[in-house]
C-alpha positions as CSV (number, residue, x, y, z in Angstrom):
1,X,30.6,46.9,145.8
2,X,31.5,50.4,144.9
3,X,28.3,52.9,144.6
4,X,28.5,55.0,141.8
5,X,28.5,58.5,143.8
6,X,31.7,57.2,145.6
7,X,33.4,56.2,142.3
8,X,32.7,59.8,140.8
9,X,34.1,61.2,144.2
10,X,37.0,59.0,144.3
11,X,37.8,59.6,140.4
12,X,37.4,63.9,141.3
13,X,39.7,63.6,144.0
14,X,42.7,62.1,142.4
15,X,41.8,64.2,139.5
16,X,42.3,67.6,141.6
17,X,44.9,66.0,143.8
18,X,47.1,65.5,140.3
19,X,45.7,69.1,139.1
20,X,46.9,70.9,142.3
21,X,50.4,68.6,142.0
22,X,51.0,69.9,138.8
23,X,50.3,73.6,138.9
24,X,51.2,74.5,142.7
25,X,55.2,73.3,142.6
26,X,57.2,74.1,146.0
27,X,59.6,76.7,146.3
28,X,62.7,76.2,145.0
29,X,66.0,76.9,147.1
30,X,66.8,79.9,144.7
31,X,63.4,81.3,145.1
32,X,63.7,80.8,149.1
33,X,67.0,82.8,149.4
34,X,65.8,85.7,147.5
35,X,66.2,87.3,143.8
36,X,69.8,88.2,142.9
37,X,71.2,91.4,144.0
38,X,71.9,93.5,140.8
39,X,72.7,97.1,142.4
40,X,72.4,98.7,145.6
41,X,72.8,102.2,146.0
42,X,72.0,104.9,149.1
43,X,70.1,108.2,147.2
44,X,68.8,110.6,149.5
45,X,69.6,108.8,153.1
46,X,67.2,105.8,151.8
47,X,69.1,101.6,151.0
48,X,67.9,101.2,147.4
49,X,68.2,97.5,146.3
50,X,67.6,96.6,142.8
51,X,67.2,93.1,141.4
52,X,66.2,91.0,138.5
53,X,64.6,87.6,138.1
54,X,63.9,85.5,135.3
55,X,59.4,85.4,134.8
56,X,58.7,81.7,134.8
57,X,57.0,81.4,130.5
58,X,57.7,85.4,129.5
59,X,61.3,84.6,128.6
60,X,62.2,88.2,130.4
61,X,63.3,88.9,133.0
62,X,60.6,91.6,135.9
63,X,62.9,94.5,137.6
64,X,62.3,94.3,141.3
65,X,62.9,97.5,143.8
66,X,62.8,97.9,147.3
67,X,63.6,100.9,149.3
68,X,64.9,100.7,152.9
69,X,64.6,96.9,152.7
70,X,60.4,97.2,153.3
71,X,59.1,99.4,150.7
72,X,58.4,97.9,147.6
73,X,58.1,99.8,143.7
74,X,56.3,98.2,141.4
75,X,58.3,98.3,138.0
76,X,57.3,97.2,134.9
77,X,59.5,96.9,131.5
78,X,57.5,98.4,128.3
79,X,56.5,102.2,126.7
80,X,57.2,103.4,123.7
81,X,60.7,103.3,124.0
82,X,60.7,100.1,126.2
83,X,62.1,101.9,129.3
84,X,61.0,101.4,133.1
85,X,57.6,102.7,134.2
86,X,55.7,102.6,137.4
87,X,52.4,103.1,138.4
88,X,53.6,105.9,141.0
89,X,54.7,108.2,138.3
90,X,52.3,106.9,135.4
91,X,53.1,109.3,132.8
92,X,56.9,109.2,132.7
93,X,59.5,106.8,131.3
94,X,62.6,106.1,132.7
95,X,65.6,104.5,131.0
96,X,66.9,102.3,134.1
97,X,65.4,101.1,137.0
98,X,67.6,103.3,139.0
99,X,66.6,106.5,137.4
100,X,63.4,105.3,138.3
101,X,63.9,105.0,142.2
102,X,65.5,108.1,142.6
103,X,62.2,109.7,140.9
104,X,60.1,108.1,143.3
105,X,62.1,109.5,145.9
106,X,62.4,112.7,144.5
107,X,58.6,112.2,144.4
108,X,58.0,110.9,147.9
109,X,60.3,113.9,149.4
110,X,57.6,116.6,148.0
111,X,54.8,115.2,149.3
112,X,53.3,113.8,145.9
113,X,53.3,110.0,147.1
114,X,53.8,107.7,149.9
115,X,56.1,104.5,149.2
């Protein structure tokens, strides 16, 4: 006969077991090859690659930016005029994603930040 403290922690495993199944999907082949390349540019003696990927639910899609292949800039889509900010250069609003790298850069090369 079945105890009661092993039914409840019988009936709380398969309940996380199906939770964890449902919300933690594997990576897709698409998502293991990368995010589409939009642009990639040289500014400044530094490989800027810019891409775009659909957000999962947000029916947009985010603005990705790496610089020399490691270095990362975090871009987000919104302002009032719904251009490109960063939290690098917080105050300003750039109308493409590229415009936006090159600031950084410009930023980075004066001594203002570290990307």
């Amino acid at each position: 006969m079945i105890s009661r403290r092993h039914y409840i922690a019988g009936t709380w495993a398969v309940f996380a077991s199906a939770a964890i199944g449902t919300v933690v999907q594997p990576f897709s082949d698409a998502e293991a090859a990368g995010h589409p390349l939009e642009e990639r540019f040289t500014y400044r003696g530094r490989q800027v690659d810019v891409s775009r990927h659909a957000r999962a639910g947000h029916g947009h899609s985010q603005v990705q930016v790496r610089v020399n292949g490691k270095k990362e800039i975090h871009v987000h889509r919104g302002g009032p005029r719904n251009g490109y900010v960063t939290h690098a250069l917080p105050f300003t609003e750039y109308p493409s994603p590229q415009q936006l790298a090159r600031a950084v850069i410009d930023a980075e090369d004066a001594g203002l930040l570290l990307i």
